[in-house]
C-alpha positions as CSV (number, residue, x, y, z in Angstrom):
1,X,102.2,117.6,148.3
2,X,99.5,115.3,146.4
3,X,99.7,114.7,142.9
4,X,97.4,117.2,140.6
5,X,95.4,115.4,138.0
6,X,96.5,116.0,134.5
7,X,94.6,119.1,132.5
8,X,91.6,118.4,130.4
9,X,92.0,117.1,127.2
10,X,89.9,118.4,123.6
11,X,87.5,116.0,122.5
12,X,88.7,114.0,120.1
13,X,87.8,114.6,115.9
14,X,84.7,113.1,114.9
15,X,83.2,113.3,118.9
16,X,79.6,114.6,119.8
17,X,78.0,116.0,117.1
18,X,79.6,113.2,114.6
19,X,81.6,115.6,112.4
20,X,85.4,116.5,113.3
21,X,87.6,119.4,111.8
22,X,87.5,120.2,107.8
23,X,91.3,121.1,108.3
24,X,94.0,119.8,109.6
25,X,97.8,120.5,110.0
26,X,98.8,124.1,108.5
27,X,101.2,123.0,105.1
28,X,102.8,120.4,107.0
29,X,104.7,118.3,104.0
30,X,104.3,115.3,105.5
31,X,100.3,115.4,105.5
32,X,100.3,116.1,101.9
33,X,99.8,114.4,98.9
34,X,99.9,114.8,95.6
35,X,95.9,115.5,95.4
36,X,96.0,117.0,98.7
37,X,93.7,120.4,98.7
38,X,94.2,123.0,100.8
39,X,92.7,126.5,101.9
40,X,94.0,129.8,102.9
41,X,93.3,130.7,106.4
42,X,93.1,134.3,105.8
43,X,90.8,134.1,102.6
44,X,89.5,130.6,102.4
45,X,91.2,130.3,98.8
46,X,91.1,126.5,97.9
47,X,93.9,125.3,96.0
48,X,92.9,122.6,94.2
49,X,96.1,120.2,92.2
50,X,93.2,119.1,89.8
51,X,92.9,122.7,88.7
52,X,96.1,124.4,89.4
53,X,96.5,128.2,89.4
54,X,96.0,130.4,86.5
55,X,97.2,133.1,88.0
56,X,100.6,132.2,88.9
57,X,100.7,129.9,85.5
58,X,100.5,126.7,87.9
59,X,99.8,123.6,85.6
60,X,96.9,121.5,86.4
61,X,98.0,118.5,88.4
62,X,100.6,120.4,90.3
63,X,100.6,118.9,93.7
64,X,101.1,121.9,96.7
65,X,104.2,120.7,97.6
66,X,105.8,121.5,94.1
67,X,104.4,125.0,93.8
68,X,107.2,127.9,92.9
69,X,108.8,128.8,96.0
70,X,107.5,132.8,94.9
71,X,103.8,131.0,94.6
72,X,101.6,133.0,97.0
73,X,97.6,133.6,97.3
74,X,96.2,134.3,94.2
75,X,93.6,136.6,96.1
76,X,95.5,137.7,98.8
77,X,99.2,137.0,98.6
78,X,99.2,134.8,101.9
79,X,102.4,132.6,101.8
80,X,102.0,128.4,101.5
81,X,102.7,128.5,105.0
82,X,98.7,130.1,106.1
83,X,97.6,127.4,104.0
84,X,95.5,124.2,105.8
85,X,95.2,121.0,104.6
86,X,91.0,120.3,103.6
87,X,90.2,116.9,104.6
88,X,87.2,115.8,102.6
89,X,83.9,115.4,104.0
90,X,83.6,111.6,104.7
């Protein structure tokens, strides 16, 4: 039997077009920093460590990774893990 090429792979970030993906990863701990900002993908909520989260009482400069573990979407009570990390636009 001959050998069958490999499947097609996705372009890569950043191909045609010159602009890749605003998010990347979905909570992944190791992607995040401490002014890592991210955005829920059910309501496109942005938290934002600068600002924090009145709601919840969340301290400005509270990085994501050191939110409550009862934190949830201010607007729609998604847990951390439907949030995306935002790469900022280069």
């Amino acid at each position: 039997m001959p050998p069958t090429d490999p499947p097609p792979q996705p372009p890569a970030a950043g191909g045609a077009g010159g602009s890749g993906p605003r998010h990347q990863g979905f909570g992944h701990d190791l992607q995040i920093g401490p002014q890592t900002r991210l955005e829920c993908k059910i309501c496109w909520t942005v938290y934002d460590p600068a600002e924090g989260d009145p709601h919840w009482q969340v301290p400005p400069g509270t990085p994501f990774t050191e939110l409550p573990p009862h934190w949830t979407c201010p607007h729609c009570s998604a847990t951390r893990d439907q949030f995306m990390v935002l790469l900022d636009p280069a």
